[in-house]
C-alpha positions as CSV (number, residue, x, y, z in Angstrom):
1,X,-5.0,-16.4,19.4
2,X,-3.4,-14.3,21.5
3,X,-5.6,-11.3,22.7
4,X,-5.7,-8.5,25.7
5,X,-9.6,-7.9,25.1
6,X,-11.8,-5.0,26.7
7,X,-15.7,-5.4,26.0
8,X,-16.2,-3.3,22.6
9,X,-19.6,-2.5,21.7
10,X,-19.5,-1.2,18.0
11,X,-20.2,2.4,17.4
12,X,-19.3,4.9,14.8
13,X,-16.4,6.2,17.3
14,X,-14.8,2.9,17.1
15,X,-11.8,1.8,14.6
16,X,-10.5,-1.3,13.8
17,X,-7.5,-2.3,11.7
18,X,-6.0,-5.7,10.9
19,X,-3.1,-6.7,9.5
20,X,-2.3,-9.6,7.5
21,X,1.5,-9.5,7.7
22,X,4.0,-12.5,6.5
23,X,4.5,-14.1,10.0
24,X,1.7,-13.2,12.0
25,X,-2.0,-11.3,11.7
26,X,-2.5,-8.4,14.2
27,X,-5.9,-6.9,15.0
28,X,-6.4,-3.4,17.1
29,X,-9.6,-2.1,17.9
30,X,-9.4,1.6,19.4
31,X,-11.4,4.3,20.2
32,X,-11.9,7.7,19.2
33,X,-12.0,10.0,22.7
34,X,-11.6,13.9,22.3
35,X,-9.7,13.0,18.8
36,X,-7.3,11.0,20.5
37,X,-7.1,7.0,19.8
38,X,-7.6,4.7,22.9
39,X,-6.6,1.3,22.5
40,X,-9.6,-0.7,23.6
41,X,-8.6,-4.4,22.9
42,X,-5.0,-6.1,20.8
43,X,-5.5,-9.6,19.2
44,X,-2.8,-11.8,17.2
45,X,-2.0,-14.8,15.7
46,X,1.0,-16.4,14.5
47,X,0.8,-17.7,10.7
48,X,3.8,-17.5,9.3
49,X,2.0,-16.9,5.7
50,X,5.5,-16.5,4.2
51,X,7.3,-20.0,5.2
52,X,4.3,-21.1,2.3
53,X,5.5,-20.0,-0.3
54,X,7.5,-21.7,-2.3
55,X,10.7,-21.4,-5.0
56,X,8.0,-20.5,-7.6
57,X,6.3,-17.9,-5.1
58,X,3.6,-20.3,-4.6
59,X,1.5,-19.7,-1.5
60,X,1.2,-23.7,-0.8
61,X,-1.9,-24.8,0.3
62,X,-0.9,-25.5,4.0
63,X,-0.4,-21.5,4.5
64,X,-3.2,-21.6,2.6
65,X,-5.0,-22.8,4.9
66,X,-3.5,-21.3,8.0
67,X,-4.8,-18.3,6.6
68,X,-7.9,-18.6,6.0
69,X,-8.4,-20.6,9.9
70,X,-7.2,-17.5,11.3
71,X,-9.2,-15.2,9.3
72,X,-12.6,-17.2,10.2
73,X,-11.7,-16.8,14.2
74,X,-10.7,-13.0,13.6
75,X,-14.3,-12.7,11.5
76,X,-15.7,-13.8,14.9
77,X,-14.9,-10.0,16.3
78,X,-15.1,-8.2,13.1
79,X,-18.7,-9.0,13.0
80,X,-20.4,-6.1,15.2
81,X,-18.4,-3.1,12.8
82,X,-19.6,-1.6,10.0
83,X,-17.0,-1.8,7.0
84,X,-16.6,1.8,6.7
85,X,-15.0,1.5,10.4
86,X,-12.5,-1.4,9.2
87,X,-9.3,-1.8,7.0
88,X,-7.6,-4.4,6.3
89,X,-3.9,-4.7,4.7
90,X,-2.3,-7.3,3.5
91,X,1.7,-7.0,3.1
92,X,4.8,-8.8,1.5
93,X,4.0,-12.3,1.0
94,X,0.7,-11.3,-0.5
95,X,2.2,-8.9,-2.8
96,X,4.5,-11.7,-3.8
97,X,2.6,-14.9,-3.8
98,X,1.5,-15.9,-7.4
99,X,-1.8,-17.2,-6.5
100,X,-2.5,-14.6,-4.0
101,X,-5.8,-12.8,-5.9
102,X,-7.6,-16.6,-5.0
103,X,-6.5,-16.1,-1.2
104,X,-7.6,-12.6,-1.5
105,X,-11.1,-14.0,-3.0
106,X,-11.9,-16.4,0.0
107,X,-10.3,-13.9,2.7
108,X,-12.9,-11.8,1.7
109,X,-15.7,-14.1,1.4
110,X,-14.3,-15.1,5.3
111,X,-14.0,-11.9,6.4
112,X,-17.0,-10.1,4.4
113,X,-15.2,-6.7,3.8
114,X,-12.1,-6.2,1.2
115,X,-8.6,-6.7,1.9
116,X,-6.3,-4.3,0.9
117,X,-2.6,-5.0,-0.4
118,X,0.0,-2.1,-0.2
119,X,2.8,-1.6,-1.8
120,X,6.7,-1.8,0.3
121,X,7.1,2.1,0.4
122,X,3.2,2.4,1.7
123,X,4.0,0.0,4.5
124,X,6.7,2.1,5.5
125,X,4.9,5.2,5.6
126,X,2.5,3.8,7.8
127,X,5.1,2.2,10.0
128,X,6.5,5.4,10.4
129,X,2.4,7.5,10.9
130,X,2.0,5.6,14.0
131,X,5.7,5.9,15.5
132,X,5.5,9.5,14.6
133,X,2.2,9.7,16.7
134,X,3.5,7.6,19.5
135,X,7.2,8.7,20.4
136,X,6.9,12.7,19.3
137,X,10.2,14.0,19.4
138,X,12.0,16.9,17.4
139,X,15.2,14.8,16.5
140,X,14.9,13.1,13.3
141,X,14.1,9.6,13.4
142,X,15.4,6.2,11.7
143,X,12.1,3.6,12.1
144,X,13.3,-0.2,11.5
145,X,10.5,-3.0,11.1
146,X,11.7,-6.1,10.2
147,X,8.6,-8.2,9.0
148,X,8.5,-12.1,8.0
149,X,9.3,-11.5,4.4
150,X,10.0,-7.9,3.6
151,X,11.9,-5.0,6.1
152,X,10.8,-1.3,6.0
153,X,12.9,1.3,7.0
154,X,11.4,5.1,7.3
155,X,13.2,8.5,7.9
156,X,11.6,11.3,9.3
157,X,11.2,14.5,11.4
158,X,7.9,14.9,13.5
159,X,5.2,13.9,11.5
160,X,7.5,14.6,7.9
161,X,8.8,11.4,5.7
162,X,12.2,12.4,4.3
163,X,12.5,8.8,3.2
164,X,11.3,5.6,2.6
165,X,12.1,2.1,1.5
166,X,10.9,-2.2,1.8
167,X,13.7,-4.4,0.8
168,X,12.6,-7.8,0.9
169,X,14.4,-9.7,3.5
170,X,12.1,-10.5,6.6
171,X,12.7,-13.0,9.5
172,X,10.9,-15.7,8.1
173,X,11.9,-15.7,4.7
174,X,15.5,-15.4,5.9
175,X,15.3,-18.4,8.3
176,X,13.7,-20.7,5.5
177,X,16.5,-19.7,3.5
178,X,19.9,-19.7,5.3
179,X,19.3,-21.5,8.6
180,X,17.0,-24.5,7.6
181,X,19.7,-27.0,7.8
182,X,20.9,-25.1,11.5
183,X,22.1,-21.6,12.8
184,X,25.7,-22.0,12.3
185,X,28.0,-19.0,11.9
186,X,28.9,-19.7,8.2
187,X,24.8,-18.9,7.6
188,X,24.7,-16.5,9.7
189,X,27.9,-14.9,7.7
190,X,25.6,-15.8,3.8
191,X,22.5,-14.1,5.8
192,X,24.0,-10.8,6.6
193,X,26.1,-10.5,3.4
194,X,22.9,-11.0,1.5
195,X,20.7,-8.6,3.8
196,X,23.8,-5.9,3.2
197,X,23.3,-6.4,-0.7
198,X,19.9,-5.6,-0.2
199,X,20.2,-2.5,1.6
200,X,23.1,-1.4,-0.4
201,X,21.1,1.3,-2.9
202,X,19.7,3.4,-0.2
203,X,22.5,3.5,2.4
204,X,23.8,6.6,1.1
205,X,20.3,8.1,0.5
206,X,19.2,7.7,4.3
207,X,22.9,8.6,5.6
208,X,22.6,12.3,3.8
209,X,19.7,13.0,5.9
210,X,20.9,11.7,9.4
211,X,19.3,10.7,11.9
212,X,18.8,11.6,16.0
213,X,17.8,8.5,16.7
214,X,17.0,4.6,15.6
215,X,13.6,2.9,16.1
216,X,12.9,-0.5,15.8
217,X,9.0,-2.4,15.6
218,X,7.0,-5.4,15.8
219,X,8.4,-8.7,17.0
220,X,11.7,-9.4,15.6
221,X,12.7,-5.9,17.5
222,X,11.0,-6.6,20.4
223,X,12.3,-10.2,21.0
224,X,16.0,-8.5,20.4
225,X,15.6,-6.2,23.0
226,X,14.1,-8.5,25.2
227,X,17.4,-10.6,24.9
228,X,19.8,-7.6,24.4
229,X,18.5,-6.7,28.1
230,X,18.6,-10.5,29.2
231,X,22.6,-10.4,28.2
232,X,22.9,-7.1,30.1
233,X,22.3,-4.7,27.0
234,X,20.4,-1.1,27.9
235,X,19.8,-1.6,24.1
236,X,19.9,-3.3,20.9
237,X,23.8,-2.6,19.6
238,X,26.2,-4.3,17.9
239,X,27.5,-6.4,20.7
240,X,24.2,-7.7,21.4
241,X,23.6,-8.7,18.5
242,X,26.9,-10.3,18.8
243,X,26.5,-11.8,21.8
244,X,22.9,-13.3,20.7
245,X,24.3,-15.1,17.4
246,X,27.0,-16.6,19.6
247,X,24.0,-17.3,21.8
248,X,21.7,-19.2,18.8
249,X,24.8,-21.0,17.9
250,X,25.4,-23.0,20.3
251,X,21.9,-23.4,21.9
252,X,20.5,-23.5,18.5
253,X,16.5,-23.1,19.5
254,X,16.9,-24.2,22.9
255,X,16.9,-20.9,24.6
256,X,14.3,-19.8,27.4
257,X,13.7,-15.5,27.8
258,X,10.8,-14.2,29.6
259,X,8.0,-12.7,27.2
260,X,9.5,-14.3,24.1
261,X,7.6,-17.5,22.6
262,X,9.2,-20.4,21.1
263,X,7.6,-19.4,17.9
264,X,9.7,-16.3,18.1
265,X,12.4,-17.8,18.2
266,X,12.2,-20.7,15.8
267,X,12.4,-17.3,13.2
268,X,15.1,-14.9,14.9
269,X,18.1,-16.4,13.1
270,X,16.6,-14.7,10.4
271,X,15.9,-11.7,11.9
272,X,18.8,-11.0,14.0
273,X,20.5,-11.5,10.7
274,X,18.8,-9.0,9.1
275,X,19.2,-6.4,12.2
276,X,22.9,-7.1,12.5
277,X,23.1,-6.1,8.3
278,X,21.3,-2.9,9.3
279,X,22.9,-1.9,12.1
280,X,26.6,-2.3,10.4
281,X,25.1,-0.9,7.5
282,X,23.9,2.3,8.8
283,X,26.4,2.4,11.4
284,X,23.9,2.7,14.3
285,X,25.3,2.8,17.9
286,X,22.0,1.9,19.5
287,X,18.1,1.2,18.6
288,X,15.1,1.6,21.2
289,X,12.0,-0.9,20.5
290,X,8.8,0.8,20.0
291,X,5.2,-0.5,20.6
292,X,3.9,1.7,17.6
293,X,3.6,-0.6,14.3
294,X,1.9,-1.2,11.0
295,X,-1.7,-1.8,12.3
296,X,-1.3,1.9,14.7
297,X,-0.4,3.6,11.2
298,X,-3.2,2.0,9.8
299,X,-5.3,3.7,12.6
300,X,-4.1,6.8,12.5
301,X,-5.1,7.1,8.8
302,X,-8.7,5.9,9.5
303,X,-8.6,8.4,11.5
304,X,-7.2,11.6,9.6
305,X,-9.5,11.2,6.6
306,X,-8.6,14.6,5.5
307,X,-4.6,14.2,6.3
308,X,-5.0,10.9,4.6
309,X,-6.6,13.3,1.5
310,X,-3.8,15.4,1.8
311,X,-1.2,12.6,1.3
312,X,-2.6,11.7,-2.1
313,X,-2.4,15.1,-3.4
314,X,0.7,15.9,-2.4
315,X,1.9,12.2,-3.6
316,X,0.2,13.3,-7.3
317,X,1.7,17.1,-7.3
318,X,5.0,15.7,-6.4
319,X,5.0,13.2,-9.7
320,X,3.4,15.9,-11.8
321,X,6.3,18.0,-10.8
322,X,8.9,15.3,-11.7
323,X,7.4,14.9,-14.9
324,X,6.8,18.8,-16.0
325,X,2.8,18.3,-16.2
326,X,0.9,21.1,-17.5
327,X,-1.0,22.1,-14.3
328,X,-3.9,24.4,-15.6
329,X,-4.7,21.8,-18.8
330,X,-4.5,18.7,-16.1
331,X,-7.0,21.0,-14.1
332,X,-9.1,21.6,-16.9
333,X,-9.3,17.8,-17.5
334,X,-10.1,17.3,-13.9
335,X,-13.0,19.9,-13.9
336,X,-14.6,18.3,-16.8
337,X,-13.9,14.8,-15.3
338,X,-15.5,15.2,-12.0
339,X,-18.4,17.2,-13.9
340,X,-19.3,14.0,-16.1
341,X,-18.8,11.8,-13.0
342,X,-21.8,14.0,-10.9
343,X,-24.5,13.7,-13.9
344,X,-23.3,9.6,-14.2
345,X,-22.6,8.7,-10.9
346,X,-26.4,7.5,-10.2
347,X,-27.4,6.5,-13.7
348,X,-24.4,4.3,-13.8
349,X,-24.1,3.4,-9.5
350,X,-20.6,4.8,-10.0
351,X,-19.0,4.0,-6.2
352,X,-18.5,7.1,-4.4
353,X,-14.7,6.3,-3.9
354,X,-14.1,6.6,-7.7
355,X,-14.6,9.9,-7.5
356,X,-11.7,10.6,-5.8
357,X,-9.4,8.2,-8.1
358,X,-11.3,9.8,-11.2
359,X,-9.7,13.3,-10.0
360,X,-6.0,12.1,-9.8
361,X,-6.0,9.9,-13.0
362,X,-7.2,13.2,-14.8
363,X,-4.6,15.3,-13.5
364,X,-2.0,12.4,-14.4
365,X,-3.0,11.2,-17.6
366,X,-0.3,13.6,-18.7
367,X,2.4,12.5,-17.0
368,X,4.1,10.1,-19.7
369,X,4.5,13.2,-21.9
370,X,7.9,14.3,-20.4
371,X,9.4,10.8,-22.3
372,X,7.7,11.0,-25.3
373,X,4.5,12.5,-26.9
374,X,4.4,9.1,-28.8
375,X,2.1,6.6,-27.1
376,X,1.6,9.1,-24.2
377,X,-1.2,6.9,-22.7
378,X,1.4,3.9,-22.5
379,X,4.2,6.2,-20.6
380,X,1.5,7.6,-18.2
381,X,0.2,4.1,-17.3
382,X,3.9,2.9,-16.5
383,X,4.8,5.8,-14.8
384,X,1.7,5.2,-12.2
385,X,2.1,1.6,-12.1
386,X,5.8,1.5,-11.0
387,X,5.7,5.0,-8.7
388,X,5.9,4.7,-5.3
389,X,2.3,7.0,-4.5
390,X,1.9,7.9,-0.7
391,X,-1.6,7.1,0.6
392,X,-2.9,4.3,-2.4
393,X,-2.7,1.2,-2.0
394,X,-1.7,-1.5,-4.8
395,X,-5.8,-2.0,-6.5
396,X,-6.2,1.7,-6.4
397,X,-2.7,2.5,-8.4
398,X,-3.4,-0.4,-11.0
399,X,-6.9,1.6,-11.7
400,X,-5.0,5.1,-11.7
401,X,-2.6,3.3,-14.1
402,X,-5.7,2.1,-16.2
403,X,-7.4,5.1,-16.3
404,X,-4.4,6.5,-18.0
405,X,-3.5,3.7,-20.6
406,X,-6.9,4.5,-22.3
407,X,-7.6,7.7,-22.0
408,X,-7.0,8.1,-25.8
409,X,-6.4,5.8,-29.2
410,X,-8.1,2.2,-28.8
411,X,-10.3,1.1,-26.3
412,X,-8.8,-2.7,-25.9
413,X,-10.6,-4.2,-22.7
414,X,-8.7,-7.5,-22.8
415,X,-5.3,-5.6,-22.2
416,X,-6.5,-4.0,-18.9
417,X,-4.7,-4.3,-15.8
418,X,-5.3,-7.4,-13.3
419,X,-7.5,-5.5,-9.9
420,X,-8.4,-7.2,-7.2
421,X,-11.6,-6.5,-6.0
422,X,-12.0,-2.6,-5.5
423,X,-14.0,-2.0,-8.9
424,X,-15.7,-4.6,-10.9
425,X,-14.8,-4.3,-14.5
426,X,-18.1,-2.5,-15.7
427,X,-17.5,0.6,-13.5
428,X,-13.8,0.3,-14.3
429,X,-14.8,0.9,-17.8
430,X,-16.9,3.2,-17.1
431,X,-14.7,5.2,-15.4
432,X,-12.5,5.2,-18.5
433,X,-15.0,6.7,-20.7
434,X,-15.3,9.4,-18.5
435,X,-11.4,10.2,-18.6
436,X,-11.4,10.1,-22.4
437,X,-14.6,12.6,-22.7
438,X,-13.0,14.9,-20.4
439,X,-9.3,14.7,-22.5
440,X,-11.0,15.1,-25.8
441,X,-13.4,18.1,-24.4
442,X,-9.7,19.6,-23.9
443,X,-7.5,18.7,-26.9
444,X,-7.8,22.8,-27.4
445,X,-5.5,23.6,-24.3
446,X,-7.6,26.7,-24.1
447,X,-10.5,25.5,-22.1
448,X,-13.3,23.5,-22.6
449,X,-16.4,23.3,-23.9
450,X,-19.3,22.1,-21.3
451,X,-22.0,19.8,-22.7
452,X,-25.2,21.0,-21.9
453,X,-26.4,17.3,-20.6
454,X,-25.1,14.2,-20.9
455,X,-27.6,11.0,-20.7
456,X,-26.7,6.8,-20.9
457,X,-28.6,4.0,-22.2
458,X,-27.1,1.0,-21.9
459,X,-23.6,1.2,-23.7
460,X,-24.9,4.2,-25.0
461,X,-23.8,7.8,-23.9
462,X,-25.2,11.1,-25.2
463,X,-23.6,14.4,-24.9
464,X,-25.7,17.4,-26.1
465,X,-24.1,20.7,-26.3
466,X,-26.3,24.4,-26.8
467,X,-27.0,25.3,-30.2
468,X,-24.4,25.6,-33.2
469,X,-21.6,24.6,-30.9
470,X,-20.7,21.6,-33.2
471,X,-21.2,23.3,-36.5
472,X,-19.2,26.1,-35.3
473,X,-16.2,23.9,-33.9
474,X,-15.6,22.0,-36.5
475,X,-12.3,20.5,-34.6
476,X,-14.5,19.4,-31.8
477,X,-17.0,17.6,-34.1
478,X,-14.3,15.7,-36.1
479,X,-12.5,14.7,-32.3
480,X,-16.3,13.6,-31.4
481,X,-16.4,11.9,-34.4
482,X,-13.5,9.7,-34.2
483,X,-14.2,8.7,-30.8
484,X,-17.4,7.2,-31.4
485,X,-15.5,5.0,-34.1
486,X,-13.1,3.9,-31.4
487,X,-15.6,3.2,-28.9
488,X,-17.5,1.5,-31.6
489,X,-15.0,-1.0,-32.3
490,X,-15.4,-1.6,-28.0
491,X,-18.6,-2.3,-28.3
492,X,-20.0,1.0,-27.2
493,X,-21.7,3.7,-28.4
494,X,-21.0,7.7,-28.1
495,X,-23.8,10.3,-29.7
496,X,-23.7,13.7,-29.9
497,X,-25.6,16.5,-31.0
């Protein structure tokens, strides 16, 4: 393991992030001083999770393994913190890999706090959150990691995404593919034609914006520019990316560069090929190498709760927006939502992060209406599943997406969503019946009417409402009514009175 330690005792003033990329696993530890991070201690570990998997996207059980070793010697310095002080992403080959929920399971069990798995355009945001803190400049900025099996590329001004995008093409993944047999130029020709192809759809996207200047981090981009300024380079350009292939060519591995390892360079084929597709791609005269990566990002957020709060609701306005959602009935919903949620949350030990997550899914449960009113609950639960959503990860968009597919007409539990680990199915549920109390409370559209109190037994909820409310709404008695037959046929119970 490679590491630049500094003694850390654990305190509520100190961060840690760790990231479980495709080629290697990165720790950072950092401190909170006057609302500033300071670094305190860096650790990595070369894995190479992504030259396991196989055609079937099959982590084998070599990487398998490889994983979980590291994870048991990085456990070693997780220990002292407190899980509310650490996250932990996973990236591409673990958003890939088939059989990744069992890796997930014993990384956990290893690491005894929950992994997190975010999506391609997630990465990239938080790529570009710690480049953004680290290299503050007014021009607007093109950010370039190249990973082991994915590459994310962010545009932005100051602290402002403009846009974002993963294509899956990373240095390991592109050296198991196109240079096993040798780095000959004919490969390295298949490589960057298929890396072009790739980035293709958003070319023209990110060229309409333009860009001051080009960005490039983690450790493809900083073994580049270490031997761009070997050849005599001031930068990573064309020509030295030239220069290198002609380089790896004929030396094949064989090459000695201060700073870079030969594990590095048993993967650069791959990622030089990938550099050289974005560079001609984009057109790009020159690209700095930044410090700033992933696991800084991942910092950052830890460490702006309330930006990262931000994030999410601007994320959920923006998709309302697309789809023409009735802001004042989603509000309605919400109101009622989070209301149910406060009188359950200690009867039921409702997780005081599904409150937040109980919020947006009531203000998005209408989002599927724009396609059709048909099967609404169906649209909505696509529409969340496949959005790219700024500040939730992977679990926490499948229970959004859940949320929504049963917020009305059958309850069928054996056709929810595969999650991880963030909520066990019982509160998952749970969660669901709040959601379809809090729609049906507002099928009106002209407000809602509170219960009075609402109580659980077991499977059993009661809502009672003040005095004639239910012989003088009719409507509302008949929606109750119906209800309690679907929930009935769940396995649940619904009185009210």
């Amino acid at each position: 393991m490679e590491s630049n330690s500094t003694d850390v005792t654990n305190s509520d003033n100190v961060l840690v992030a760790l990231d479980l990329g495709s080629n290697s696993f990165h720790m950072v530890i950092a401190r909170i001083v006057e609302g500033n991070l300071q670094i305190l201690t860096r650790h990595k570990e070369k894995v190479r999770l992504a030259a396991g998997l196989d055609d079937n996207n099959q982590l084998d059980q070599a990487g398998f393994q490889r994983g979980l070793e590291s994870l048991s010697r990085f456990n070693e310095r997780l220990q002292p913190f407190d899980t509310a002080n650490v996250r932990i992403v996973a990236t591409h080959t673990l958003r890939k890999a088939t059989n990744a929920r069992d890796f997930l399971a014993k990384a956990e069990e290893v690491l005894s706090h929950p992994v997190e798995v975010i999506s391609g355009h997630e990465e990239a945001r938080l790529i570009y959150k710690a480049v953004a803190n680290a290299e503050m400049t007014e021009d607007k900025t093109l950010v370039i990691d190249i990973g082991g099996g994915s590459t994310e590329l962010a545009l932005g001004q100051n602290h402002q995404v403009l846009r974002l995008t993963s294509r899956t093409m990373g240095c390991v993944s592109f050296t198991k593919k196109y240079f096993a047999n040798g780095i000959t130029k004919q490969a390295f020709k298949k490589a960057i034609l298929s890396a072009q192809q790739r980035l293709e759809p958003v070319i023209d996207s990110f060229c309409r914006v333009g860009w001051g200047r080009v960005l490039a981090t983690s450790g493809t981009a900083s073994a580049l520019a270490a031997c761009a300024q070997e050849m005599g380079h001031s930068a990573i350009t064309a020509d030295s990316l030239k220069d290198l292939q002609k380089l790896l060519i004929e030396k094949q591995t064989d090459i000695e560069i201060k700073g870079i390892s030969e594990e590095r360079f048993q993967v650069l084929a791959g990622g030089l090929a990938v550099m050289a597709a974005i560079v001609s791609a984009f057109q790009i005269n020159e690209i700095r190498y930044s410090a700033a990566a992933l696991r800084e990002g991942v910092l950052y957020e830890m460490h702006g709760g309330m930006e990262h709060s931000d994030v999410r609701r601007r994320a959920r306005e923006s998709l309302m927006a697309r789809y023409n959602v009735d802001g004042i009935q989603a509000q309605r919903v919400a109101e009622i939502a989070i209301w149910l949620w406060q009188q359950l949350q200690k009867p039921w030990a409702l997780p005081h992060s599904s409150l937040s997550l109980i919020r947006h899914a009531a203000y998005l449960h209408e989002v599927g209406l724009d396609i059709n009113s048909s099967a609404i609950q169906r649209h909505s639960a696509y529409i969340i599943e496949n959005s790219d959503l700024a500040g939730f990860n992977r679990d926490e968009q499948l229970v959004l997406a859940n949320l929504v597919r049963f917020h009305r007409k059958k309850l069928q539990l054996n056709q929810l969503l595969p999650i991880e680990e963030l909520f066990k199915d019982k509160t998952l549920i749970r969660l669901i019946r709040i959601l379809r109390i809090a729609v049906l409370l507002n099928l009106g559209r002209k407000g809602y009417e509170q219960p009075q109190s609402v109580t659980v037994d077991g499977k059993t909820m009661t809502l009672t409402f003040a005095p004639d409310t239910l012989t003088n709404q009719q409507l509302l008695y008949v929606d109750l009514d119906r209800e309690a037959q679907l929930l009935e046929l769940a396995g649940f119970k619904l009185i009210f009175e």
